[in-house]
ChimeraX commands (.cxc) that place a marker at each C-alpha (Angstrom):
marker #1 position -4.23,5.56,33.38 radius 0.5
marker #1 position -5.46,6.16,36.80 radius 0.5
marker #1 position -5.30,10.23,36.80 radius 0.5
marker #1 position -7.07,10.08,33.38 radius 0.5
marker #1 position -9.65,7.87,35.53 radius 0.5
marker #1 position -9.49,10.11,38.42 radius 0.5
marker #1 position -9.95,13.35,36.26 radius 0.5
marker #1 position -12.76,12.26,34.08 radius 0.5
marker #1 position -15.00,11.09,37.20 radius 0.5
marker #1 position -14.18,14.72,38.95 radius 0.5
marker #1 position -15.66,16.31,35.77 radius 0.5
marker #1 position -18.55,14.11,35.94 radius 0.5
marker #1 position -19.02,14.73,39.86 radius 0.5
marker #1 position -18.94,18.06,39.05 radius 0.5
marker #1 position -21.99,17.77,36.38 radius 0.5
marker #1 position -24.75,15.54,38.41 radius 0.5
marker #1 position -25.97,15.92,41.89 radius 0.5
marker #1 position -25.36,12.33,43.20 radius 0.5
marker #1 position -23.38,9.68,41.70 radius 0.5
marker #1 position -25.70,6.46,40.98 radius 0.5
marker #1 position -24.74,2.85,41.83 radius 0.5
marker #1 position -26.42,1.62,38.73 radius 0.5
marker #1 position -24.66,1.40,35.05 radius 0.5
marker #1 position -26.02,0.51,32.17 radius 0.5
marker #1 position -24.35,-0.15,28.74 radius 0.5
marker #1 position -27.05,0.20,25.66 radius 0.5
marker #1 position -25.99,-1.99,22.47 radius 0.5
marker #1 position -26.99,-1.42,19.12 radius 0.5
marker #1 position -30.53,-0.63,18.65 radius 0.5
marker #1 position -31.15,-1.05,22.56 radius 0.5
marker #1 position -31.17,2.61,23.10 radius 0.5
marker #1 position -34.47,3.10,23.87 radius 0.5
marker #1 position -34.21,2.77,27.31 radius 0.5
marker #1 position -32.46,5.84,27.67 radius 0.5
marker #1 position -36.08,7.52,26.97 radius 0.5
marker #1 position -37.58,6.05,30.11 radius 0.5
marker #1 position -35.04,7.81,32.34 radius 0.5
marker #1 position -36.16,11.12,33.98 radius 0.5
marker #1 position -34.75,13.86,35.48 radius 0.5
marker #1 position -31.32,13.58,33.51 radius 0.5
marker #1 position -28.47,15.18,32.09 radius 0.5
marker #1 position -27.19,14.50,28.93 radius 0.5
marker #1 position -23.68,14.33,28.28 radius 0.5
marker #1 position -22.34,13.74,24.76 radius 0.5
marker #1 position -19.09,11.59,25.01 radius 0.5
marker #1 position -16.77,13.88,22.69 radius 0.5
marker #1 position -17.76,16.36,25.76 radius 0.5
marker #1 position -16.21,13.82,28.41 radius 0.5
marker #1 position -12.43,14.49,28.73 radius 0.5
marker #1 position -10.59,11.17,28.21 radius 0.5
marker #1 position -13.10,9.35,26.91 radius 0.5
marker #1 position -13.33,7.87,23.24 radius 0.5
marker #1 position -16.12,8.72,20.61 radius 0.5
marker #1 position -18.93,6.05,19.35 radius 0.5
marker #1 position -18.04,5.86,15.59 radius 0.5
marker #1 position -21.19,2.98,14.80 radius 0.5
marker #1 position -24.18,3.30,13.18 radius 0.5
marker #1 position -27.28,2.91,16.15 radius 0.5
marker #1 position -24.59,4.14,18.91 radius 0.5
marker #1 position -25.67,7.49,19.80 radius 0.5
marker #1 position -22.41,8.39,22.10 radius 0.5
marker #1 position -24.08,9.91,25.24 radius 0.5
marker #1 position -23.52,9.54,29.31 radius 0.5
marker #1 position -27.18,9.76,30.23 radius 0.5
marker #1 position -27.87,10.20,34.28 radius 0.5
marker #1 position -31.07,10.66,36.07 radius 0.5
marker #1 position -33.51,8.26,37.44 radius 0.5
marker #1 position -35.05,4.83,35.97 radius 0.5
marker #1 position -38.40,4.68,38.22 radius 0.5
marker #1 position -36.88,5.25,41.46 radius 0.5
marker #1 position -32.93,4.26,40.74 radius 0.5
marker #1 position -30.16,6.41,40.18 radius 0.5
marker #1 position -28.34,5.43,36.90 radius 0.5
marker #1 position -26.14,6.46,35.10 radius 0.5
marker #1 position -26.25,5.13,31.14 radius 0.5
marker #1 position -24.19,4.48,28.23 radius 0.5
marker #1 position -26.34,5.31,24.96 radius 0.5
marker #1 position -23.90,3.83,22.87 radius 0.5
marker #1 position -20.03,1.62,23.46 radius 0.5
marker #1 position -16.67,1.74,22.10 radius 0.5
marker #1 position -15.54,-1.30,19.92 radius 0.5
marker #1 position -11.98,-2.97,19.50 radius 0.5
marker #1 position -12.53,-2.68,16.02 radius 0.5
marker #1 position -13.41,1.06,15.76 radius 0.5
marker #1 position -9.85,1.39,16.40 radius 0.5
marker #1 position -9.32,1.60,20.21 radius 0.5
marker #1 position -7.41,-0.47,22.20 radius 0.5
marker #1 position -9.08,-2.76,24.65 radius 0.5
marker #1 position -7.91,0.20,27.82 radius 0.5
marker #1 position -10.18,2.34,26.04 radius 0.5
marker #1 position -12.78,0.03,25.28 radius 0.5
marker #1 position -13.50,-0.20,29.14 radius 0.5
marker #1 position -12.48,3.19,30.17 radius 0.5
marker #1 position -15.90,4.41,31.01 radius 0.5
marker #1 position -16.08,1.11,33.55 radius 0.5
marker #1 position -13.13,2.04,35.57 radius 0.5
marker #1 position -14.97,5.56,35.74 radius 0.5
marker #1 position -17.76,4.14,37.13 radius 0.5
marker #1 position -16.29,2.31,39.94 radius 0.5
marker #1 position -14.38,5.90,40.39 radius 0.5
marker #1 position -18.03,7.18,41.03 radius 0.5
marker #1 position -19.14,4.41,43.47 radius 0.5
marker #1 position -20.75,2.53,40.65 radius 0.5
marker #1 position -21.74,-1.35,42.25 radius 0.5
marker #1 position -23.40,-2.84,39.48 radius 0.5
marker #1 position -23.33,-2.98,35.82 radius 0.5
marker #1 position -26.01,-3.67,33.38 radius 0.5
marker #1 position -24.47,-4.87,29.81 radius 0.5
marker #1 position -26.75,-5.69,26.59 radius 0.5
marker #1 position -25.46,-6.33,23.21 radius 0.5
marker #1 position -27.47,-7.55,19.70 radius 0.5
marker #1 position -25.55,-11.08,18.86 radius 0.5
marker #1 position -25.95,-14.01,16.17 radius 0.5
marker #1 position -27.22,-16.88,17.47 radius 0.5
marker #1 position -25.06,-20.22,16.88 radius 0.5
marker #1 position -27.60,-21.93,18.93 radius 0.5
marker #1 position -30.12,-23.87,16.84 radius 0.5
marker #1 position -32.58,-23.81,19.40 radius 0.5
marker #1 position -32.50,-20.54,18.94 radius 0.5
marker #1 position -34.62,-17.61,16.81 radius 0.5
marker #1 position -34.37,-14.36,16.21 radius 0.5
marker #1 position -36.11,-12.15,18.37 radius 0.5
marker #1 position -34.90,-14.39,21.63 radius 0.5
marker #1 position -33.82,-12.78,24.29 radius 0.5
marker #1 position -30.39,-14.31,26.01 radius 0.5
marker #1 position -29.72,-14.42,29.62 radius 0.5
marker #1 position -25.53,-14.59,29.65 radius 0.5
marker #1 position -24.97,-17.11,32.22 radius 0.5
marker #1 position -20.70,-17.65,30.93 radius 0.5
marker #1 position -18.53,-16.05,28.07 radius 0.5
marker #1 position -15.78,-16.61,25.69 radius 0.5
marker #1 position -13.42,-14.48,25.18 radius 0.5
marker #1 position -11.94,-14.48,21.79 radius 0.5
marker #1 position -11.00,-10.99,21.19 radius 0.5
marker #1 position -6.98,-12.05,20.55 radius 0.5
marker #1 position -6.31,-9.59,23.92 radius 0.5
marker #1 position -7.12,-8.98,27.17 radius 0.5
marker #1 position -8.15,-5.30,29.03 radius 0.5
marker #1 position -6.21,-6.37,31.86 radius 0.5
marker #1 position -2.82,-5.96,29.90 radius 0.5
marker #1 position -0.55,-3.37,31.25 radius 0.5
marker #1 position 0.56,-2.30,34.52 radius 0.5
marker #1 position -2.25,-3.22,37.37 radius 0.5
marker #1 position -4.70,-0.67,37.77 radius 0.5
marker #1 position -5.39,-0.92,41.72 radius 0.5
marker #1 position -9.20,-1.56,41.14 radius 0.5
marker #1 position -8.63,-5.04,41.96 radius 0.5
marker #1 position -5.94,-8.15,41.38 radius 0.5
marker #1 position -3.40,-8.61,39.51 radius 0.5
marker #1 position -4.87,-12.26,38.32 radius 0.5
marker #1 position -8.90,-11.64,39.04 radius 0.5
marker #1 position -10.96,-15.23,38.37 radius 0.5
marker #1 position -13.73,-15.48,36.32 radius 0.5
marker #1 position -15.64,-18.39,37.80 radius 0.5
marker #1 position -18.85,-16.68,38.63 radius 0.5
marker #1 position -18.81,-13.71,36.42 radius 0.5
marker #1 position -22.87,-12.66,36.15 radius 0.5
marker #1 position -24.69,-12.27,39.16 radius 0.5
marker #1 position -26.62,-15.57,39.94 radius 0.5
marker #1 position -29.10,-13.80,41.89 radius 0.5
marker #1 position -29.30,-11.13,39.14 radius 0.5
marker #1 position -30.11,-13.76,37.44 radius 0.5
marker #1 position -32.91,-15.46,39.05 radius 0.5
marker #1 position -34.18,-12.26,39.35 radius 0.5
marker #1 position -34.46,-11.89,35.59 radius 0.5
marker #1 position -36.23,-15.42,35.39 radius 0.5
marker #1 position -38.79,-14.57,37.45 radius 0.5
marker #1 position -39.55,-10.95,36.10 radius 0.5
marker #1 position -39.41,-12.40,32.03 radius 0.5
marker #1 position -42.24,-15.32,33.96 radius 0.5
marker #1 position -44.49,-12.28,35.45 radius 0.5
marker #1 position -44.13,-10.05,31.93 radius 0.5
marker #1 position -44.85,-12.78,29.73 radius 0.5
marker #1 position -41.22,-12.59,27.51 radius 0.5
marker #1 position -39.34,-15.56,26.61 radius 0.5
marker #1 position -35.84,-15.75,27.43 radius 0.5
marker #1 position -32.96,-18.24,26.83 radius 0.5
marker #1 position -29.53,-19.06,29.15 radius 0.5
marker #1 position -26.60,-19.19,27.42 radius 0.5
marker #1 position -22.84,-18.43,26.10 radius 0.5
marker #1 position -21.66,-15.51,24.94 radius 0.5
marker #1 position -18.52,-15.71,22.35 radius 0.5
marker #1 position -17.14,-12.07,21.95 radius 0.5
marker #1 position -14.93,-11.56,18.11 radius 0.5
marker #1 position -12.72,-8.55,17.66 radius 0.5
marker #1 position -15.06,-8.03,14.53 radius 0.5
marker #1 position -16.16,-6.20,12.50 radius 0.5
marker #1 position -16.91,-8.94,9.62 radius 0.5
marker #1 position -19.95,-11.51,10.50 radius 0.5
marker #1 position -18.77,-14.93,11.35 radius 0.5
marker #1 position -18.74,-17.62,8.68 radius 0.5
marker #1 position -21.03,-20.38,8.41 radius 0.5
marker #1 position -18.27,-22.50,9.41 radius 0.5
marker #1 position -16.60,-20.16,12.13 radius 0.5
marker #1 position -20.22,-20.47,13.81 radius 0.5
marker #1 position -20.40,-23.80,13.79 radius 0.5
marker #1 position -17.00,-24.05,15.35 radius 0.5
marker #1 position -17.97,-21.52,18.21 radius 0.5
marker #1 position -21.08,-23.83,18.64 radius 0.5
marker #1 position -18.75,-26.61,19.06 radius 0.5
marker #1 position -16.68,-24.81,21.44 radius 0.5
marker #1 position -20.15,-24.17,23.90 radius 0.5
marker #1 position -21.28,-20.85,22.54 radius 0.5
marker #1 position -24.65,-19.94,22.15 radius 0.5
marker #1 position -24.79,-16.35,20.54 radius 0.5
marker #1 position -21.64,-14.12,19.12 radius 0.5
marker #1 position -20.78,-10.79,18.90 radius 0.5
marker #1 position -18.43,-7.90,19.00 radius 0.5
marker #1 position -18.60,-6.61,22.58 radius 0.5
marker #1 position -18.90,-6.93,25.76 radius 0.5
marker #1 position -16.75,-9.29,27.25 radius 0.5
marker #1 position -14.13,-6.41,27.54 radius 0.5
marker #1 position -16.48,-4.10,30.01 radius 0.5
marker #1 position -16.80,-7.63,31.58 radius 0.5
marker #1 position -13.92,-7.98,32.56 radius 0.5
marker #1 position -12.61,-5.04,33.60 radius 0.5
marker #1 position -16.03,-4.97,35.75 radius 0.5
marker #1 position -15.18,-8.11,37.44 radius 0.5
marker #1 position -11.59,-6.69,38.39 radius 0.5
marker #1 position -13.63,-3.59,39.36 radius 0.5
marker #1 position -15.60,-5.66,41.65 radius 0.5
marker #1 position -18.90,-5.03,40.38 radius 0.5
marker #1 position -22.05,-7.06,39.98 radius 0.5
marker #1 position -22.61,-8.18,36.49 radius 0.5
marker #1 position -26.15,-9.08,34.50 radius 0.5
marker #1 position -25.69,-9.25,30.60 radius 0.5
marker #1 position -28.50,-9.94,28.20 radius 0.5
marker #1 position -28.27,-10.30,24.28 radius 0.5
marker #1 position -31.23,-9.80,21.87 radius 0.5
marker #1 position -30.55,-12.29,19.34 radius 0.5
marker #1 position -30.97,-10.16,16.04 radius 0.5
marker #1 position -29.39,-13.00,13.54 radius 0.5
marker #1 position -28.81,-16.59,12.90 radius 0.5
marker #1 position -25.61,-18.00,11.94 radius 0.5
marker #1 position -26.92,-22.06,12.31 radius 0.5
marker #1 position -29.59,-23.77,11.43 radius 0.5
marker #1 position -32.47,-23.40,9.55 radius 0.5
marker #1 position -32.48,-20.20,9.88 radius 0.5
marker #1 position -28.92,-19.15,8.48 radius 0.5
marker #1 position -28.81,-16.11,6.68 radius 0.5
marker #1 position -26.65,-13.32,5.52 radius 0.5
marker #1 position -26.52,-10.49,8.06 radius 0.5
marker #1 position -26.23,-6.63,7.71 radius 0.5
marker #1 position -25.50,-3.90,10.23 radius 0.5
marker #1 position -28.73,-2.73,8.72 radius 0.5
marker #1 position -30.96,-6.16,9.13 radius 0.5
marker #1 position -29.07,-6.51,12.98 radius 0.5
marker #1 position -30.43,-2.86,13.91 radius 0.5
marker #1 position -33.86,-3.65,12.67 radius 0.5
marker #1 position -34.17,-6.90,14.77 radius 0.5
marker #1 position -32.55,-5.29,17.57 radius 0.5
marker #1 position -35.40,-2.81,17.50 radius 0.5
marker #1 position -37.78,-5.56,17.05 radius 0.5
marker #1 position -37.24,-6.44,20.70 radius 0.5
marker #1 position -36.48,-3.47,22.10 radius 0.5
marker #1 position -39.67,-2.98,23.93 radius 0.5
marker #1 position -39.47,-6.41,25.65 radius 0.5
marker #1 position -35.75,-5.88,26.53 radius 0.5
marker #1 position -36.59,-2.39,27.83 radius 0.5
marker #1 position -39.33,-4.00,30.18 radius 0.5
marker #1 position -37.26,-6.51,31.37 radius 0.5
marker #1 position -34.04,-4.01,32.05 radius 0.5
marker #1 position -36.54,-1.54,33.95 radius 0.5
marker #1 position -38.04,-4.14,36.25 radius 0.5
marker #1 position -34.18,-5.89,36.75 radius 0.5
marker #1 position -32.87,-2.10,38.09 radius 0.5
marker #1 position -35.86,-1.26,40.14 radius 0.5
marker #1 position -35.87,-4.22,42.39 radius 0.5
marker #1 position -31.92,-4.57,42.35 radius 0.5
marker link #1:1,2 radius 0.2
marker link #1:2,3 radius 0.2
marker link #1:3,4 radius 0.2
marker link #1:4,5 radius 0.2
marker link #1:5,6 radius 0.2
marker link #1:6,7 radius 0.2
marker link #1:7,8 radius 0.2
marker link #1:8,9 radius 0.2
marker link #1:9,10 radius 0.2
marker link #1:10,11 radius 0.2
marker link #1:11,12 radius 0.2
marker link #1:12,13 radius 0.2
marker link #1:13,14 radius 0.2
marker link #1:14,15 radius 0.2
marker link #1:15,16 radius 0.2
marker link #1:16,17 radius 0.2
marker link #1:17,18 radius 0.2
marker link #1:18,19 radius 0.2
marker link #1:19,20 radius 0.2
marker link #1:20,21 radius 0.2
marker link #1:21,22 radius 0.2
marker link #1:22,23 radius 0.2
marker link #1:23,24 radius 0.2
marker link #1:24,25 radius 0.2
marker link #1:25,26 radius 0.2
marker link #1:26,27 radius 0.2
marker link #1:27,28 radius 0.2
marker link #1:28,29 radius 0.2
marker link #1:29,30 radius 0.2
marker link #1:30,31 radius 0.2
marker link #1:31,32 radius 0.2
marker link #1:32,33 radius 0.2
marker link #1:33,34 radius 0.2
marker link #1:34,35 radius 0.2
marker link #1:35,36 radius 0.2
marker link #1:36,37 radius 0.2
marker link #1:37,38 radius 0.2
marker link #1:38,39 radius 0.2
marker link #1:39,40 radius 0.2
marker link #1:40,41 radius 0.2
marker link #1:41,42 radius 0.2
marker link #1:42,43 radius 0.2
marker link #1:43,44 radius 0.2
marker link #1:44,45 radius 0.2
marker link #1:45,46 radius 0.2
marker link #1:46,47 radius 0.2
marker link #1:47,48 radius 0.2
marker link #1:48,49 radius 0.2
marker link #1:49,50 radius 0.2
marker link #1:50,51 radius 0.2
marker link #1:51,52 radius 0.2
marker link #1:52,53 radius 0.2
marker link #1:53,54 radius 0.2
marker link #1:54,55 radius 0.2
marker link #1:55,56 radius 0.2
marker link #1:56,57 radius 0.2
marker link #1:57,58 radius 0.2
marker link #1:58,59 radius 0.2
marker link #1:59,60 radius 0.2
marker link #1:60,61 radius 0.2
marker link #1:61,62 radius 0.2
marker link #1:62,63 radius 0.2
marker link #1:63,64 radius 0.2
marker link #1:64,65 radius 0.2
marker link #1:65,66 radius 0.2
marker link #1:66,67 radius 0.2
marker link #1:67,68 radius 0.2
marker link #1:68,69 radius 0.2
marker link #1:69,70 radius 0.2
marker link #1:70,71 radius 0.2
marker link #1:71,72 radius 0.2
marker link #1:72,73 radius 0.2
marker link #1:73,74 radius 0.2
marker link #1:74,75 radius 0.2
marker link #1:75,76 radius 0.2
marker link #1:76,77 radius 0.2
marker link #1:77,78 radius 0.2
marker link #1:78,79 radius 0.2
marker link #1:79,80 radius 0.2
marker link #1:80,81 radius 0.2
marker link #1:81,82 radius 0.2
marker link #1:82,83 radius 0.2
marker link #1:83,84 radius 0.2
marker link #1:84,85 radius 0.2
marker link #1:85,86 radius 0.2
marker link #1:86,87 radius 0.2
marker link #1:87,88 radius 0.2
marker link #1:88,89 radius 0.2
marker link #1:89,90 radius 0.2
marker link #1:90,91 radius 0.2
marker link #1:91,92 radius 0.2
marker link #1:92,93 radius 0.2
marker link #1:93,94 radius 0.2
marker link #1:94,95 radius 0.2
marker link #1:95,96 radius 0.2
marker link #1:96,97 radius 0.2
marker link #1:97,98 radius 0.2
marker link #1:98,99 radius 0.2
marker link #1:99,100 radius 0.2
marker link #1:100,101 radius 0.2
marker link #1:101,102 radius 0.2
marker link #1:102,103 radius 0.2
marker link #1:103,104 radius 0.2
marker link #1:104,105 radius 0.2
marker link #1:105,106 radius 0.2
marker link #1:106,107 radius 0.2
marker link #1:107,108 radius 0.2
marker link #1:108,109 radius 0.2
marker link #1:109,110 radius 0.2
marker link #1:110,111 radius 0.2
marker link #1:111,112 radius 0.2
marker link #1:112,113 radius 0.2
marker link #1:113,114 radius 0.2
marker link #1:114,115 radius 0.2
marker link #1:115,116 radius 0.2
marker link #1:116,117 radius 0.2
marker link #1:117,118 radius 0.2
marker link #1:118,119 radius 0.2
marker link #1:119,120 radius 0.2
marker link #1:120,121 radius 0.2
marker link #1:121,122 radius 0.2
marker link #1:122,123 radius 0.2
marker link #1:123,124 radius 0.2
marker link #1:124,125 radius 0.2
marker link #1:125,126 radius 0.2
marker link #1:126,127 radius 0.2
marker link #1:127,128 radius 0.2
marker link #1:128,129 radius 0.2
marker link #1:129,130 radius 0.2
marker link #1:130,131 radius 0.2
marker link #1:131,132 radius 0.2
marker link #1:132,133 radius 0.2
marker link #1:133,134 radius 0.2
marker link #1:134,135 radius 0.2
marker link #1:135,136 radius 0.2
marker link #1:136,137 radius 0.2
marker link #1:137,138 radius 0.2
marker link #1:138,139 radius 0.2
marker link #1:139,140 radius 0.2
marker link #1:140,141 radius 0.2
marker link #1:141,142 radius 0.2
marker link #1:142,143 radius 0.2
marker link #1:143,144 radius 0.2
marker link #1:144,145 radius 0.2
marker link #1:145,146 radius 0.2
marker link #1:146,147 radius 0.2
marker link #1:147,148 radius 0.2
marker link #1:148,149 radius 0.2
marker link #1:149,150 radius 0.2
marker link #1:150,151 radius 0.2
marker link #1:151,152 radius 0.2
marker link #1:152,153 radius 0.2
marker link #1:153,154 radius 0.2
marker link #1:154,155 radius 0.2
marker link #1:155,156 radius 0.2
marker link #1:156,157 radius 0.2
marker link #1:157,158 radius 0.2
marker link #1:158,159 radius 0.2
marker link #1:159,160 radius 0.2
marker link #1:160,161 radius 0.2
marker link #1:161,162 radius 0.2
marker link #1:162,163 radius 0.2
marker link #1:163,164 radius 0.2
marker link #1:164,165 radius 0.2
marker link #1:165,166 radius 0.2
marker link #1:166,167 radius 0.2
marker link #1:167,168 radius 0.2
marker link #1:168,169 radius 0.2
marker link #1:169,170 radius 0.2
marker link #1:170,171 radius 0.2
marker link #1:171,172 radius 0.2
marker link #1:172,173 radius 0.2
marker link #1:173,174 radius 0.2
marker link #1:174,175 radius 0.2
marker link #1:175,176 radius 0.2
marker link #1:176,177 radius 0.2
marker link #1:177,178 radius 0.2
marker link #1:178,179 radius 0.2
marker link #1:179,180 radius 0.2
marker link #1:180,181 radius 0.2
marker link #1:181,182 radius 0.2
marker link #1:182,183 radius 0.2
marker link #1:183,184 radius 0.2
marker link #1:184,185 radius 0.2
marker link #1:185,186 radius 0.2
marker link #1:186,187 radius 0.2
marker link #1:187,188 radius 0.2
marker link #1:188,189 radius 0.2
marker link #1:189,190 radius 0.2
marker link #1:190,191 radius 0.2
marker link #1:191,192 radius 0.2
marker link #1:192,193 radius 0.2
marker link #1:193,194 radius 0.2
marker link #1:194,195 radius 0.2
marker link #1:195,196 radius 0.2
marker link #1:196,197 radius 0.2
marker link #1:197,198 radius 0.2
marker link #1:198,199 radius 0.2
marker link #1:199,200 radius 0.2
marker link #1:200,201 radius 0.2
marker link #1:201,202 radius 0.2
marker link #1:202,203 radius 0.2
marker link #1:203,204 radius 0.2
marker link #1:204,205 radius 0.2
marker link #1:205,206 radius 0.2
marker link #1:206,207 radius 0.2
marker link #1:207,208 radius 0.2
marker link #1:208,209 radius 0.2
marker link #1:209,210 radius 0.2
marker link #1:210,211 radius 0.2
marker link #1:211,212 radius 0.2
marker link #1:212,213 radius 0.2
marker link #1:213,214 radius 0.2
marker link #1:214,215 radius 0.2
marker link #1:215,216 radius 0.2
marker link #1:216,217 radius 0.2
marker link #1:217,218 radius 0.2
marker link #1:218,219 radius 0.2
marker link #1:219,220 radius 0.2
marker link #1:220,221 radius 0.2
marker link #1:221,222 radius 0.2
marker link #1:222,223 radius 0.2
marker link #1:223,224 radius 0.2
marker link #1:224,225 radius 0.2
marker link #1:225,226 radius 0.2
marker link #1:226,227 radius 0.2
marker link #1:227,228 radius 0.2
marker link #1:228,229 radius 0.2
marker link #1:229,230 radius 0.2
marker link #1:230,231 radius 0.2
marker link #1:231,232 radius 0.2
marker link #1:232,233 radius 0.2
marker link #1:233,234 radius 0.2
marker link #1:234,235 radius 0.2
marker link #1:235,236 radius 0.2
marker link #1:236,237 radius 0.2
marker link #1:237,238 radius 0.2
marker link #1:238,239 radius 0.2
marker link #1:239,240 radius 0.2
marker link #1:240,241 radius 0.2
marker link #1:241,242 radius 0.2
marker link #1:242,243 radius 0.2
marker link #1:243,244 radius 0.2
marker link #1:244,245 radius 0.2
marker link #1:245,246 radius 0.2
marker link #1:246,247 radius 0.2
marker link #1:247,248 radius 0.2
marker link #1:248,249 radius 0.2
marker link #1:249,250 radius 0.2
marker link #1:250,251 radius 0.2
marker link #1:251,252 radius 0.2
marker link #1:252,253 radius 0.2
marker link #1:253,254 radius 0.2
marker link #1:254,255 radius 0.2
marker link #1:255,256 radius 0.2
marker link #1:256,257 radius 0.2
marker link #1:257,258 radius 0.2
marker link #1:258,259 radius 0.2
marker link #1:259,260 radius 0.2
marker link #1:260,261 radius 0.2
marker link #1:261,262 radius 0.2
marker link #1:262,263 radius 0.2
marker link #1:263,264 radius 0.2
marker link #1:264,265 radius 0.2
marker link #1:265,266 radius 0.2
marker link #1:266,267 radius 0.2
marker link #1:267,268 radius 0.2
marker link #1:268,269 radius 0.2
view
């Protein structure tokens, strides 16, 4: 796995002038951000030797790099899911080739279900823990020399990231909520029972994603913020049947708030 790594960050060396130390992973309907970044160079993934194609509705499957404000980035219009097919290595392939490039902190967002009751669609989430419940691990396999063979995942997001979020959402005026992510291998929606068993177990939002690049980012070394937009509601009140098509049309909802937020996070990280 390491000279596929190797090889696909020498063909994108060879494609941008300097290699940012911002990533950012865009989840469904959250691609909008990629339209604030200048000076770039598009890169469609099926272009990108080693690296898997985005098969979902909403996931656009480009490498965008140029310049959010005045930060380097480098951007992921669109992920890879366990349930498209690949296997978890794949999954977080494009993480290990960012830490190849010199990558030092990652920016992940997702759309999720709240479980939550305190909760409502349109919430922003601030991931402050997760739960992996994906039935595998990225880490399987021979130990890619990134980082340890047994990495801990104590303080996975970036309390000062963090903070920093609190006080930006306080100066823009956006609400924003602190919780648990629970990551599925998908791709049904949970039950009404399944999320109320999740809430049980601590989580506060679900979803298909994520975690993976999470990990593999913490055994990469890399800072971590995550944020989900809150597109559904599995408890509550507010239950209701959810659609890819419903999730993508909340998701867009917020987009403009989560876009704010995102821009202000990179520029003063």
């Amino acid at each position: 796995m390491l000279r596929k790594i190797q090889q696909t960050a020498e063909f994108l060396r060879g494609k941008i002038q300097k290699c940012p130390e911002t990533a950012i992973i865009l989840g469904t309907g959250l691609g909008g951000l990629a339209q604030e970044i200048t000076d770039k160079k598009e890169i469609m993934y099926h272009d990108i030797p080693n690296f898997p194609v985005s098969t979902v509705e909403g996931h656009k499957g480009k490498l965008i790099i140029g310049k959010l404000g005045e930060k380097e980035v480098i951007a992921m219009q669109g992920r890879f899911h366990f349930y498209e097919g690949y296997s978890l290595q794949q999954v977080t392939f494009p993480i290990r080739v960012f830490r190849e490039l010199g990558v030092k902190t990652l920016f992940v967002s997702n759309a999720s279900g709240g479980c939550n009751p305190h909760f409502k669609v349109g919430d922003l989430m601030i991931l402050t823990d997760h739960i992996n419940f994906m039935c595998g691990n990225p880490l399987w396999g021979p130990n890619v020399p990134y980082g340890p063979r047994f990495p801990g995942m104590t303080n996975v997001y970036d309390k000062e990231l963090i903070h920093k979020a609190d006080k930006i959402a306080d100066e823009l005026g956006i609400r924003v909520q602190h919780g648990v992510y629970l990551a599925t291998q998908g791709p049904t929606f949970e039950t009404p029972s399944e999320y109320n068993m999740y809430r049980i177990w601590g989580a506060d939002a679900v979803g298909m994603s994520t975690v993976p690049e999470v990990i593999v980012a913490v055994h990469c070394g890399l800072k971590i913020f995550g944020i989900s937009a809150i597109t559904d509601m599995g408890v509550g009140d507010y239950a209701v049947e959810a659609s890819h098509e419903e999730v993508q049309k909340a998701a867009s909802m917020v987009e403009p708030q989560m876009c704010a937020l995102m821009r202000e996070m990179i520029n003063r990280s």
